[in-house]
Every structure is written in structure tokens, then in C-alpha cells.
VOTI-287982 format. One record per atom (N, C-alpha, C): atom name; chain; x, y, z; residue number from 1; residue in one letter. Coordinates in steps of 0.05 Angstrom, whole numbers, plus 32768, in hexadecimal, padded with zeros to 4 digits. Layout:
! residues N
marlo = CA	koltor = A	px = X	py = Y	pz = Z	nuro = NUM	tiza = A .
...
This chain:
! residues 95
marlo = N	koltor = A	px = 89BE	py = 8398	pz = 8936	nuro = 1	tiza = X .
marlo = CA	koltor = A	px = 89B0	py = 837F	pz = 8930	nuro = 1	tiza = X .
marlo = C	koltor = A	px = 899B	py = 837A	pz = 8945	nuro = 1	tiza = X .
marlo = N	koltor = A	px = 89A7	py = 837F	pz = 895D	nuro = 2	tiza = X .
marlo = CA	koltor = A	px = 8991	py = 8379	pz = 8974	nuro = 2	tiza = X .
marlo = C	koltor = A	px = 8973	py = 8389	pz = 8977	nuro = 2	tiza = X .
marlo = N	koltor = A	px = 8981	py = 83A2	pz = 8968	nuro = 3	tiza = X .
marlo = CA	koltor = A	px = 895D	py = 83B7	pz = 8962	nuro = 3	tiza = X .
marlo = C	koltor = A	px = 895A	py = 83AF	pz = 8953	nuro = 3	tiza = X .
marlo = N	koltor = A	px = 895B	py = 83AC	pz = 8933	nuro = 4	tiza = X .
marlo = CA	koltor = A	px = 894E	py = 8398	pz = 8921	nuro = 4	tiza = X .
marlo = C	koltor = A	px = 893D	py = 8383	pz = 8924	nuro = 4	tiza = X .
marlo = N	koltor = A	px = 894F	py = 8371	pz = 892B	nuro = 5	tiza = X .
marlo = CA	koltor = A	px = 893C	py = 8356	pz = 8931	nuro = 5	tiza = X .
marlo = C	koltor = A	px = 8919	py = 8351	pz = 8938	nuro = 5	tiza = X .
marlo = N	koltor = A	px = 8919	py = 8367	pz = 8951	nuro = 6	tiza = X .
marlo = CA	koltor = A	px = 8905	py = 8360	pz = 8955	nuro = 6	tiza = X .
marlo = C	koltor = A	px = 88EC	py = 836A	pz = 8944	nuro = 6	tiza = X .
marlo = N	koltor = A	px = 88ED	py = 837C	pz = 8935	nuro = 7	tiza = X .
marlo = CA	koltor = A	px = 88E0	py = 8390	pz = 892B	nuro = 7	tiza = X .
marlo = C	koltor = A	px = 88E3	py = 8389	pz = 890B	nuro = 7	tiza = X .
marlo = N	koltor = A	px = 88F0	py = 837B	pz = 8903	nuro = 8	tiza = X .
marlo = CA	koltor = A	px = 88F6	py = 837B	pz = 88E6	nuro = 8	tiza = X .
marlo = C	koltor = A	px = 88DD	py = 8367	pz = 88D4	nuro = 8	tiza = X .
marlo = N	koltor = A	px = 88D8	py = 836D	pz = 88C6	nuro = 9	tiza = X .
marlo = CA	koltor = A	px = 88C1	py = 8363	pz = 88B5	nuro = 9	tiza = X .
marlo = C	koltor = A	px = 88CC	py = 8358	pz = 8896	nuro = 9	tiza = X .
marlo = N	koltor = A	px = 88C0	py = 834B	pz = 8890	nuro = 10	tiza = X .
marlo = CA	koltor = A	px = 88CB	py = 8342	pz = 886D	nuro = 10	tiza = X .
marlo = C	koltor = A	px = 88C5	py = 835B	pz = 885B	nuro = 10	tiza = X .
marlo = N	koltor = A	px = 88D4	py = 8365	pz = 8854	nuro = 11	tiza = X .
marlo = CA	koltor = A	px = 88DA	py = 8377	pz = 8845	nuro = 11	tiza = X .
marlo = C	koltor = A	px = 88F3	py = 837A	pz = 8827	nuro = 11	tiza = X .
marlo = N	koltor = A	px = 88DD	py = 8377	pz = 880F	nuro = 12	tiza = X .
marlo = CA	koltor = A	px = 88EE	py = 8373	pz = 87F5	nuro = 12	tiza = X .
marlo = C	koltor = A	px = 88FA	py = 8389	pz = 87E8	nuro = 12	tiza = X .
marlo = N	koltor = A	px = 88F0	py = 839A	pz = 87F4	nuro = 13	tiza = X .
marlo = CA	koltor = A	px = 8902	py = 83B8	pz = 87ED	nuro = 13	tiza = X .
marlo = C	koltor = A	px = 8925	py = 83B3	pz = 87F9	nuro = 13	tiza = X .
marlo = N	koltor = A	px = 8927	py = 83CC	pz = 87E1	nuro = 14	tiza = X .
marlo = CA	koltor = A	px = 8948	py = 83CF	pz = 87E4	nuro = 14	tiza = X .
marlo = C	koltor = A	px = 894C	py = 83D9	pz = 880B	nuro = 14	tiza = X .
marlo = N	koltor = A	px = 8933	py = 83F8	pz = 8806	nuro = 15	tiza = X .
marlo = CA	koltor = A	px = 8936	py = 8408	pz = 8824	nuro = 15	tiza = X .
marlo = C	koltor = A	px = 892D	py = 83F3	pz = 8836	nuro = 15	tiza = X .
marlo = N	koltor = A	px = 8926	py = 83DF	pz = 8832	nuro = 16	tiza = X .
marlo = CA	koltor = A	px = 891C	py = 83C7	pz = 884E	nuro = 16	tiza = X .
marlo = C	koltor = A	px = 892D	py = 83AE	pz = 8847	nuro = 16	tiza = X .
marlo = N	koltor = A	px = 8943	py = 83AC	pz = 883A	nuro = 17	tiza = X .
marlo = CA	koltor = A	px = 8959	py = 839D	pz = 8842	nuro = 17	tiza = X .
marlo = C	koltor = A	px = 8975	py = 83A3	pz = 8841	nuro = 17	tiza = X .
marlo = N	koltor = A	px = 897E	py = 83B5	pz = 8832	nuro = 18	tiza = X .
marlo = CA	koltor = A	px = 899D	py = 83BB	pz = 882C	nuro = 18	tiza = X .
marlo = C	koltor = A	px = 89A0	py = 83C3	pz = 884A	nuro = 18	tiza = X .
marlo = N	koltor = A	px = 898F	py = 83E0	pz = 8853	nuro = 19	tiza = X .
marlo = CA	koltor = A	px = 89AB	py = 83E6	pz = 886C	nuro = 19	tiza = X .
marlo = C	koltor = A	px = 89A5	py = 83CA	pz = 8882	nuro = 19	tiza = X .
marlo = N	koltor = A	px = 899C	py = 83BF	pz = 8887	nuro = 20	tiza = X .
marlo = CA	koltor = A	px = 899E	py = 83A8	pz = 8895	nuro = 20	tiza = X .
marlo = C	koltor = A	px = 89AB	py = 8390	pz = 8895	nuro = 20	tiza = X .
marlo = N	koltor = A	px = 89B5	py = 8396	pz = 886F	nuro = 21	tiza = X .
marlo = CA	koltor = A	px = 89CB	py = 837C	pz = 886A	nuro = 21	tiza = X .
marlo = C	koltor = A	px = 89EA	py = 8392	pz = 8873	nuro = 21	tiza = X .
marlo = N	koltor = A	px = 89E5	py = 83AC	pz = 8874	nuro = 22	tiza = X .
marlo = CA	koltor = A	px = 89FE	py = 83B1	pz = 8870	nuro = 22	tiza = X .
marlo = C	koltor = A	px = 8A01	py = 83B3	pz = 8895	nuro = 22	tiza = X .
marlo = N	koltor = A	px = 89F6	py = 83BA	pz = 88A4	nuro = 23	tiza = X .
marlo = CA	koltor = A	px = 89F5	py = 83B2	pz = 88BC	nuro = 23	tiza = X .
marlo = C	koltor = A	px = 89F9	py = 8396	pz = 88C9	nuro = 23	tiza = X .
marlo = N	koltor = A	px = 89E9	py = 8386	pz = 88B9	nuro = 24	tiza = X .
marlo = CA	koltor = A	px = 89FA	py = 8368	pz = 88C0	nuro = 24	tiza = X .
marlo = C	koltor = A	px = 8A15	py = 8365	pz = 88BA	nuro = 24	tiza = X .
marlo = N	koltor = A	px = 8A21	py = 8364	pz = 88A3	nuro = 25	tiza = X .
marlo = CA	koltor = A	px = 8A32	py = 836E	pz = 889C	nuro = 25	tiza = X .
marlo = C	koltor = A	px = 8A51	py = 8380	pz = 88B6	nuro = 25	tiza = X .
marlo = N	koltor = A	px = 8A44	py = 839C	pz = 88B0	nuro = 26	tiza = X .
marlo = CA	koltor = A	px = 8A50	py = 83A7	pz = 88D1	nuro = 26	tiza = X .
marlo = C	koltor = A	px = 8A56	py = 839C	pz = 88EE	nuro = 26	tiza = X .
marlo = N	koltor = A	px = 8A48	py = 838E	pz = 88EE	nuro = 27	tiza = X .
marlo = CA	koltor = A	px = 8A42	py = 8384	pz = 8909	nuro = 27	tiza = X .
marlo = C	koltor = A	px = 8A51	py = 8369	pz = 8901	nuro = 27	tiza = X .
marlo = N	koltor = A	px = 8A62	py = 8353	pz = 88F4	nuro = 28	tiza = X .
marlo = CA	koltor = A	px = 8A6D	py = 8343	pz = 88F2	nuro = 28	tiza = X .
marlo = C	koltor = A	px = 8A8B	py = 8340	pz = 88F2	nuro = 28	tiza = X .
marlo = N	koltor = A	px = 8A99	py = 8327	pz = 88F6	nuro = 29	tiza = X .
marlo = CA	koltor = A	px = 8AB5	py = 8333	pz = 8900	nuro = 29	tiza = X .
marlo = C	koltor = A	px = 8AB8	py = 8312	pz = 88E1	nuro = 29	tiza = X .
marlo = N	koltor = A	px = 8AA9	py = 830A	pz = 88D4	nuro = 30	tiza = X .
marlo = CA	koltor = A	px = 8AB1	py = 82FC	pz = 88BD	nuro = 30	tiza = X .
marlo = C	koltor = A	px = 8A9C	py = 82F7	pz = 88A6	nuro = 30	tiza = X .
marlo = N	koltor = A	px = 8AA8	py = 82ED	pz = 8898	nuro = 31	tiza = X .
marlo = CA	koltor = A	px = 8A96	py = 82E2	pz = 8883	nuro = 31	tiza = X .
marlo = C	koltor = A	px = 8A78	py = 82D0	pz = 888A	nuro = 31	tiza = X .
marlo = N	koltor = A	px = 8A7B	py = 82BC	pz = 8897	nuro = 32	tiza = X .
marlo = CA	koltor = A	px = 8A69	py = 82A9	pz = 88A4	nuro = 32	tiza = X .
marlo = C	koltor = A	px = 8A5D	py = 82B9	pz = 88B3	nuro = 32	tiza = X .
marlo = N	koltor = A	px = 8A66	py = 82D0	pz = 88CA	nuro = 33	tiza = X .
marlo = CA	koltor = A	px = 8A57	py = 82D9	pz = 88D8	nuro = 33	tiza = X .
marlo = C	koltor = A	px = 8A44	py = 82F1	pz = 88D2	nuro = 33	tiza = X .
marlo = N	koltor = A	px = 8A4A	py = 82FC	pz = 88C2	nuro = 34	tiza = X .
marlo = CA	koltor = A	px = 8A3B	py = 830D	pz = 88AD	nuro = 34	tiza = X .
marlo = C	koltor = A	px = 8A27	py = 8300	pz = 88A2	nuro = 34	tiza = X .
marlo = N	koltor = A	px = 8A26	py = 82E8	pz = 8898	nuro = 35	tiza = X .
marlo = CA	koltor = A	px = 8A0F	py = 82E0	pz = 8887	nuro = 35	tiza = X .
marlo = C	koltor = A	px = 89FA	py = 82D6	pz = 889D	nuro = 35	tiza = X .
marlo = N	koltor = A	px = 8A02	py = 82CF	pz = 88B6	nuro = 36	tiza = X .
marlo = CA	koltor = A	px = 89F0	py = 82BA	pz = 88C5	nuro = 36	tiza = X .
marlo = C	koltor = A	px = 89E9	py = 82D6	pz = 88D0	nuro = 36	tiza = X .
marlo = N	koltor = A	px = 89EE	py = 82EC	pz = 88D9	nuro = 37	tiza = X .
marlo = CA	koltor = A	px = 89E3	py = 8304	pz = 88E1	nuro = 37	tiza = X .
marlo = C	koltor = A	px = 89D1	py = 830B	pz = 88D6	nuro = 37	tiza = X .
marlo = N	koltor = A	px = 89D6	py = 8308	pz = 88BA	nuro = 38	tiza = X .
marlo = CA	koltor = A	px = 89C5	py = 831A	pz = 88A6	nuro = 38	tiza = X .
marlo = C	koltor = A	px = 89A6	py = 8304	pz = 88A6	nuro = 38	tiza = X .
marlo = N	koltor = A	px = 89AD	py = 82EC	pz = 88A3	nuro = 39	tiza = X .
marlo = CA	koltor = A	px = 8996	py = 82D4	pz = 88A3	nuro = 39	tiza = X .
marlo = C	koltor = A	px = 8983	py = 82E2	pz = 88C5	nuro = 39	tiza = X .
marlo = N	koltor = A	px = 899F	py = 82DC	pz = 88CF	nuro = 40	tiza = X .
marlo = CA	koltor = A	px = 8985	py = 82DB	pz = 88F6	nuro = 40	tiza = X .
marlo = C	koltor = A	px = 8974	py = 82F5	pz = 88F1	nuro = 40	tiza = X .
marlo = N	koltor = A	px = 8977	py = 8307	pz = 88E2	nuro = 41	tiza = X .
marlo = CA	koltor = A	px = 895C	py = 831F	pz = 88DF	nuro = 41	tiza = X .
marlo = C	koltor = A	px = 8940	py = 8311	pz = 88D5	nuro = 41	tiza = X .
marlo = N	koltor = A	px = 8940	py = 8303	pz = 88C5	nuro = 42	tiza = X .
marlo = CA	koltor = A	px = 892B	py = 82F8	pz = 88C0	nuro = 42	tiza = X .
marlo = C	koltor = A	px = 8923	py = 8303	pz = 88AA	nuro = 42	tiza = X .
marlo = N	koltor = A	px = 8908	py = 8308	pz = 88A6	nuro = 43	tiza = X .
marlo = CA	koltor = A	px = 88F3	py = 8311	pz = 8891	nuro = 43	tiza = X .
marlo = C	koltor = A	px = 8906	py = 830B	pz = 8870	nuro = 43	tiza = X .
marlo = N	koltor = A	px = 890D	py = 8313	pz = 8860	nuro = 44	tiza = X .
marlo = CA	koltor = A	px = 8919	py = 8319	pz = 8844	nuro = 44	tiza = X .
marlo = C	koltor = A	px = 8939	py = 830F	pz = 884B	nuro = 44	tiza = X .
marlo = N	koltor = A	px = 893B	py = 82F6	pz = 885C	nuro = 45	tiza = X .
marlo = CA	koltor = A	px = 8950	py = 82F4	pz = 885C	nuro = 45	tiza = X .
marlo = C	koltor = A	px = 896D	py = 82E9	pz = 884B	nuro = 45	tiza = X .
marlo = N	koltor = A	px = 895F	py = 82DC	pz = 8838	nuro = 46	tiza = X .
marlo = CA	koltor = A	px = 896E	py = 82CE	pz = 8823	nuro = 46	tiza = X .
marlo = C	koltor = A	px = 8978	py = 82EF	pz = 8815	nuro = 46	tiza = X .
marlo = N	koltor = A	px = 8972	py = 82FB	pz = 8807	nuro = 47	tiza = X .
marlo = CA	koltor = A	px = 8978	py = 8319	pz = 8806	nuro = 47	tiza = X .
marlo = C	koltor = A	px = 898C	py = 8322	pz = 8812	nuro = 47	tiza = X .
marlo = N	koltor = A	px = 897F	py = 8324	pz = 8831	nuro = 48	tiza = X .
marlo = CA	koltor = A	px = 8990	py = 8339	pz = 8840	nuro = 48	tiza = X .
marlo = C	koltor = A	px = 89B0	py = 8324	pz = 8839	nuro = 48	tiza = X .
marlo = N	koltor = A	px = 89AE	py = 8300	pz = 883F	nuro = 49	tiza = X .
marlo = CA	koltor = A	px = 89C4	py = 82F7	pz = 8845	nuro = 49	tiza = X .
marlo = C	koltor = A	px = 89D7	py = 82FF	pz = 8827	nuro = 49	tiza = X .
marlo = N	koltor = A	px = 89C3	py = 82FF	pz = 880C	nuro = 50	tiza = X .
marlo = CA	koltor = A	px = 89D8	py = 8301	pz = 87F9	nuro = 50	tiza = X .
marlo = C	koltor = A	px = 89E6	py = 8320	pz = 87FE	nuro = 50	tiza = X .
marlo = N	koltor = A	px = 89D4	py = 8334	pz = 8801	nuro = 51	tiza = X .
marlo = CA	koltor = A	px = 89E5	py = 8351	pz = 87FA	nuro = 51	tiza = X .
marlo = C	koltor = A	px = 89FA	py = 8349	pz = 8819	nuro = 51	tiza = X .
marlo = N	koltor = A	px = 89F1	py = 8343	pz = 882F	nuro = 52	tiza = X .
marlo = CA	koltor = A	px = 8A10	py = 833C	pz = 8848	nuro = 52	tiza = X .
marlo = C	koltor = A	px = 8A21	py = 8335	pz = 8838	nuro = 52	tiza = X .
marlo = N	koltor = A	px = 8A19	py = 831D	pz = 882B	nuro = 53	tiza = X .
marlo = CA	koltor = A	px = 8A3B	py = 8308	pz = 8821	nuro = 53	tiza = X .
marlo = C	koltor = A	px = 8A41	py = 8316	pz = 8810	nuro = 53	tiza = X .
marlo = N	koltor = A	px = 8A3D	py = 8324	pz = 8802	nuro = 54	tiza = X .
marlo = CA	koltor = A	px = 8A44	py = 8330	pz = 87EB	nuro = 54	tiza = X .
marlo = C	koltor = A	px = 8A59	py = 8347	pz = 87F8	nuro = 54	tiza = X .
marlo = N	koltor = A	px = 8A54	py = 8356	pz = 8809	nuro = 55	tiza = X .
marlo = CA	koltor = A	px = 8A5D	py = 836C	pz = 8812	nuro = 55	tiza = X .
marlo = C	koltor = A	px = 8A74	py = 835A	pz = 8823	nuro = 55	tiza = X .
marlo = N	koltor = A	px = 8A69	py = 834E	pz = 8830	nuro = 56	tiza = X .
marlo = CA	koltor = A	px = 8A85	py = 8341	pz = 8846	nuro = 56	tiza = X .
marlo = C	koltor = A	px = 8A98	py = 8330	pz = 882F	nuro = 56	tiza = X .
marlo = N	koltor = A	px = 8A96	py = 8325	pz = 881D	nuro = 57	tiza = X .
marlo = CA	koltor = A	px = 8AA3	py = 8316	pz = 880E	nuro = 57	tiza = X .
marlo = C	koltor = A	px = 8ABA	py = 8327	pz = 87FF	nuro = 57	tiza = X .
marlo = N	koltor = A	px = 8AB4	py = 8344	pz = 87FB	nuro = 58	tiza = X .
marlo = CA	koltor = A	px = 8AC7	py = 8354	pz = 87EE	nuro = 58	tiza = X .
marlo = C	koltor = A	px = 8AD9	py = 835A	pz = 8804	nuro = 58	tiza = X .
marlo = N	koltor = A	px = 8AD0	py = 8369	pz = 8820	nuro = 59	tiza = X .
marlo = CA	koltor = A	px = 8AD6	py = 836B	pz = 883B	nuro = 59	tiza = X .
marlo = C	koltor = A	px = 8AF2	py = 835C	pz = 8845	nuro = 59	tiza = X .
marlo = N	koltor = A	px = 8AE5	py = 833E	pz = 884C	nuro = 60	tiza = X .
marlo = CA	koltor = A	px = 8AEE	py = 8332	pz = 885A	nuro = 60	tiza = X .
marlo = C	koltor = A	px = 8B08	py = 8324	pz = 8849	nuro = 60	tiza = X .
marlo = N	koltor = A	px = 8AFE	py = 831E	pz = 8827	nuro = 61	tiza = X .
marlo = CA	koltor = A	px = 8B11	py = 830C	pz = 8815	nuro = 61	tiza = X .
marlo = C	koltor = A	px = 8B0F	py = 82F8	pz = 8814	nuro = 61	tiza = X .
marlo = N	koltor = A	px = 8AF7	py = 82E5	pz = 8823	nuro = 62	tiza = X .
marlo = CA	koltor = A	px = 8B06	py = 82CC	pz = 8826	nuro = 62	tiza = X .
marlo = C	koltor = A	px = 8AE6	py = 82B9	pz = 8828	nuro = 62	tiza = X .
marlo = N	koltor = A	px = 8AE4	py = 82A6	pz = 8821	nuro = 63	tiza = X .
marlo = CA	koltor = A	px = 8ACA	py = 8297	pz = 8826	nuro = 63	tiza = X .
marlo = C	koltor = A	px = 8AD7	py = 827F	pz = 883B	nuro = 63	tiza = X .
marlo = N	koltor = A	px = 8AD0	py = 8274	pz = 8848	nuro = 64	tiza = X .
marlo = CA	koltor = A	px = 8ACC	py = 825C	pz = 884E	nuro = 64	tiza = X .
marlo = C	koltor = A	px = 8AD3	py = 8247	pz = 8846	nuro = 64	tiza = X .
marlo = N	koltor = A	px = 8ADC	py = 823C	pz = 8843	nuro = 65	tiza = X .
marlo = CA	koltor = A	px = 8AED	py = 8221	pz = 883C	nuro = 65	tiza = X .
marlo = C	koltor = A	px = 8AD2	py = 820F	pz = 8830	nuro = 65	tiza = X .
marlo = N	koltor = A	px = 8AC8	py = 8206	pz = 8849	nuro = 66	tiza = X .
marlo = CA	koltor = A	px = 8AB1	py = 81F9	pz = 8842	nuro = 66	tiza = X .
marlo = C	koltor = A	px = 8A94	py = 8200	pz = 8839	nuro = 66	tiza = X .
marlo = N	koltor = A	px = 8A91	py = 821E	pz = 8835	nuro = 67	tiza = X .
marlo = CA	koltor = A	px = 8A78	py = 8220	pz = 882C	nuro = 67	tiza = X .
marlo = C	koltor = A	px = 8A8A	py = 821B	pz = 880A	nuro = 67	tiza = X .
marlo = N	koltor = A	px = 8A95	py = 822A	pz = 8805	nuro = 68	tiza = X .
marlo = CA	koltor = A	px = 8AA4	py = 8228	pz = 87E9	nuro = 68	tiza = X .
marlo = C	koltor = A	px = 8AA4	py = 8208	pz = 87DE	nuro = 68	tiza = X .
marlo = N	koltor = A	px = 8AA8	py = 81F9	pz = 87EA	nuro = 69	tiza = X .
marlo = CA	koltor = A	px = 8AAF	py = 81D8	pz = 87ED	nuro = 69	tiza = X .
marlo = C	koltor = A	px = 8A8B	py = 81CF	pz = 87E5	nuro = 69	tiza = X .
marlo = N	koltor = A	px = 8A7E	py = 81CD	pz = 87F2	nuro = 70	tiza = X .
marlo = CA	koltor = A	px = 8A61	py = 81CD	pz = 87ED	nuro = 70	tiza = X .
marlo = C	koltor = A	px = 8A54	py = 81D9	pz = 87D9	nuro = 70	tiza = X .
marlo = N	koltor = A	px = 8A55	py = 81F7	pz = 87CE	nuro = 71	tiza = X .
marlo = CA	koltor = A	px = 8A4B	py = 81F8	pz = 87BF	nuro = 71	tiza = X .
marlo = C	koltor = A	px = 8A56	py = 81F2	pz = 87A0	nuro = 71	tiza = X .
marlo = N	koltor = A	px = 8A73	py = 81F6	pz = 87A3	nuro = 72	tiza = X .
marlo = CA	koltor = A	px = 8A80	py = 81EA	pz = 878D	nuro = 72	tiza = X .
marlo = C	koltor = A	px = 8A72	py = 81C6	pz = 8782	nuro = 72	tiza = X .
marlo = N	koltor = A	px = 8A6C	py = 81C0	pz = 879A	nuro = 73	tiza = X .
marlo = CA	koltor = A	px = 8A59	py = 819C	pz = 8799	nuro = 73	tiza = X .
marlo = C	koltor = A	px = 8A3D	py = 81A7	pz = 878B	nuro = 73	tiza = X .
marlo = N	koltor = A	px = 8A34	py = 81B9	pz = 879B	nuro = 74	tiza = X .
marlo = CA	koltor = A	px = 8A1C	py = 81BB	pz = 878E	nuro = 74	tiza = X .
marlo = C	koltor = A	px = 8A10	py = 81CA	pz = 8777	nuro = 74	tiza = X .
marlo = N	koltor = A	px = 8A21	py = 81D9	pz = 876D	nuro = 75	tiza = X .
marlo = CA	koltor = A	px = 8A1E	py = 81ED	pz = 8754	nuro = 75	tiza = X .
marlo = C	koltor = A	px = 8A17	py = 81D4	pz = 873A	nuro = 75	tiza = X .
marlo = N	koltor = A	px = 8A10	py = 81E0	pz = 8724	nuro = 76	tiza = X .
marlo = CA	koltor = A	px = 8A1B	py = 81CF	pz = 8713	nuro = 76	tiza = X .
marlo = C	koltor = A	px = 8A2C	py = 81DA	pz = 86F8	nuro = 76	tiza = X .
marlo = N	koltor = A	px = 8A34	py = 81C6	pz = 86EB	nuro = 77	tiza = X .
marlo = CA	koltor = A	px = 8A53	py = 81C9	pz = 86DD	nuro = 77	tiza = X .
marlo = C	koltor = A	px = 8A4C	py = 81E7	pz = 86D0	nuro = 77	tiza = X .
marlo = N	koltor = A	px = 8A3B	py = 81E1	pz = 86C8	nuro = 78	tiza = X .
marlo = CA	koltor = A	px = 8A3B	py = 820B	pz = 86B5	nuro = 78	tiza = X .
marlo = C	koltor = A	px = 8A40	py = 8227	pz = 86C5	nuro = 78	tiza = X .
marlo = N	koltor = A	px = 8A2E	py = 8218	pz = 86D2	nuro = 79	tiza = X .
marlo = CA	koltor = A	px = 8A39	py = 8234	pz = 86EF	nuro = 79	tiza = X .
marlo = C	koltor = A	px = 8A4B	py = 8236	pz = 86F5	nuro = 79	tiza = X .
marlo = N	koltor = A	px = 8A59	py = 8220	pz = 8701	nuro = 80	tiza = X .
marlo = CA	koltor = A	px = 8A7A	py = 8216	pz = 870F	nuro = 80	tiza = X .
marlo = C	koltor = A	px = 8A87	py = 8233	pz = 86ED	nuro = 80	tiza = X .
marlo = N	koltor = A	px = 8A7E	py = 8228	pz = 86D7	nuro = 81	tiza = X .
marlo = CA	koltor = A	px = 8A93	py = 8231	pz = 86D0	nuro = 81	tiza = X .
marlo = C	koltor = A	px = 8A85	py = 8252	pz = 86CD	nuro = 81	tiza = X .
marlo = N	koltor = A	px = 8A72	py = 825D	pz = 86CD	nuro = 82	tiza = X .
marlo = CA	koltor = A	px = 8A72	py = 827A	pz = 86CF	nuro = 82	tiza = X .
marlo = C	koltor = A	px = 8A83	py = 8282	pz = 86DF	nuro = 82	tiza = X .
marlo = N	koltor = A	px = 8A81	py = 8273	pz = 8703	nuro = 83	tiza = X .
marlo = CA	koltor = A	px = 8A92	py = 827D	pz = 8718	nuro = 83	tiza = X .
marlo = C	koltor = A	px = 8AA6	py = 827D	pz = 8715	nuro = 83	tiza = X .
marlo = N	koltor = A	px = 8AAE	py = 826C	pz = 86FF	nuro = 84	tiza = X .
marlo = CA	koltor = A	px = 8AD1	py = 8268	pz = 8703	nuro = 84	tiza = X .
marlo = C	koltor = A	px = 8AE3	py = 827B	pz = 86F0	nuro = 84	tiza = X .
marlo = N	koltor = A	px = 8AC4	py = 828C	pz = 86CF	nuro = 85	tiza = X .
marlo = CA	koltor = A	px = 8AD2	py = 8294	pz = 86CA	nuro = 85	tiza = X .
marlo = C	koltor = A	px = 8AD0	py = 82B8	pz = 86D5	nuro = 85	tiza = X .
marlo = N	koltor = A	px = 8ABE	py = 82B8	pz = 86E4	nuro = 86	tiza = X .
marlo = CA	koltor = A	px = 8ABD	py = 82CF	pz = 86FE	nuro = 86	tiza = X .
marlo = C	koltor = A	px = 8AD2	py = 82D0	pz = 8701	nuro = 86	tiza = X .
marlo = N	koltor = A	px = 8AE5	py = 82B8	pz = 8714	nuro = 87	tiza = X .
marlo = CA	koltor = A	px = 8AFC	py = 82C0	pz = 8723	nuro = 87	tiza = X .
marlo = C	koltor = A	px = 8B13	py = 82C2	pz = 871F	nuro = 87	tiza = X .
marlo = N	koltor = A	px = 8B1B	py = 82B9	pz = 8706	nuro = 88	tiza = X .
marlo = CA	koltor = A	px = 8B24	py = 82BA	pz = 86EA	nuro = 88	tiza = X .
marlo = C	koltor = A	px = 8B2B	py = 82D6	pz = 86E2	nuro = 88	tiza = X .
marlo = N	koltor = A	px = 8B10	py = 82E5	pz = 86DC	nuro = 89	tiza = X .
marlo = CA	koltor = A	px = 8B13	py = 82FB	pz = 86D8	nuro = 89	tiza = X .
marlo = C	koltor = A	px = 8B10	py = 8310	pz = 86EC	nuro = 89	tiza = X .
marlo = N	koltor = A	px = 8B08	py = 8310	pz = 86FF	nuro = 90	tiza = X .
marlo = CA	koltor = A	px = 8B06	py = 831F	pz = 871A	nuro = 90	tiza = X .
marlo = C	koltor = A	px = 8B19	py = 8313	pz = 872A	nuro = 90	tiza = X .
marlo = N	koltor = A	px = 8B30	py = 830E	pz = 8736	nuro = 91	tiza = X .
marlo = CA	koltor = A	px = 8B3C	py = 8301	pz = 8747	nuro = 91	tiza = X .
marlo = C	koltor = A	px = 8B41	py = 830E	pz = 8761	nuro = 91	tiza = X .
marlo = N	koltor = A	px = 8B39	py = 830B	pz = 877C	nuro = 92	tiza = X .
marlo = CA	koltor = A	px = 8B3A	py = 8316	pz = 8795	nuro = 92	tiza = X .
marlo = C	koltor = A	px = 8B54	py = 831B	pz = 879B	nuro = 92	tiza = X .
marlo = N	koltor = A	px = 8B64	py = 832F	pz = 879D	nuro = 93	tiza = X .
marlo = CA	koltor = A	px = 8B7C	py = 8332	pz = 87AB	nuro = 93	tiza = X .
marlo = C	koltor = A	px = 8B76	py = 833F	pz = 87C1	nuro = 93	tiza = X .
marlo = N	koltor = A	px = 8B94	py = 8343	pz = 87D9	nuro = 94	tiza = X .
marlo = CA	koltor = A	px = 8B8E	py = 8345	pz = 87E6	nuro = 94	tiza = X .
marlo = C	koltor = A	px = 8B8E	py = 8332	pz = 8801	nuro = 94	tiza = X .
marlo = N	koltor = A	px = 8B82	py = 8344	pz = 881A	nuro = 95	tiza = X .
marlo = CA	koltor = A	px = 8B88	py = 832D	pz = 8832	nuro = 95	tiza = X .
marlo = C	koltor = A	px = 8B86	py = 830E	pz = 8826	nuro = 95	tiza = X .
């Protein structure tokens, strides 16, 4: 992460953001800390943060109490229910 940073540019390609989400990613010991890794790179960072959480989310098992709490507030009802029937039909087992 620390060679990255300084050198990293906004970049919408797959090859100028995946290995860098998956390196944020690597370099994290949780869920939260993976995504705020993947953000501190900068340039394409909304990107890099989705493919991190995405990857740490299968990883780790587990979201946050309160980001879950928040966006559950902020979604709205149609979504709420795509996600719910996501989890429904995908259910995380496991740690």
C-alpha cells in the first residue's frame, strides 16, 4: 500500500484497479480496514473500495454492525428487499 499511494493515478481499467483492491484487501486484518485501505489509494477509489468489500466480505463473513444499521436506513424499500432476497437465497455460513 505504501508503494502505491504515492504513485497511483485514477485509473478505470480493470489492470489499474483490481490488483490494488486485492492488495488493500491483503494488507487488512478486517472488513472496515480493507475498505478504508482501499479508499486511502485514491484516484478510482469508489471502485477499488467496492471490489475490497466485496472480496473482504466473503473473507472475513461479517459486516459491521453499524455500517449494515445505516445503510439498511438509507436504502430504499425495493432494494431492502432485493438484499434481503440475496440473503435469503445466498446465506453466509461459516465464521
Amino acid at each position: 500500500m505504501n508503494d502505491i499511494r504515492p504513485t497511483y493515478s485514477y485509473d478505470v481499467s480493470c489492470q489499474g484497479s483490481v490488483p490494488e483492491a486485492i492488495i488493500a484487501f491483503l494488507e487488512s486484518i478486517d472488513f472496515e480496514d480493507a475498505v478504508r485501505k482501499a479508499i486511502s489509494i485514491g484516484g478510482d477509489s469508489d471502485t477499488i473500495a467496492c471490489i475490497t468489500g466485496s472480496i473482504a466480505h466473503a473473507f472475513y463473513r461479517v459486516l459491521p454492525e453499524q455500517h449494515v444499521r445505516i445503510s439498511r436506513q438509507i436504502l430504499p424499500p425495493d432494494l431492502l428487499e432485493v438484499v434481503d432476497e440475496f440473503k435469503d437465497k445466498y446465506p453466509m455460513s461459516g465464521k
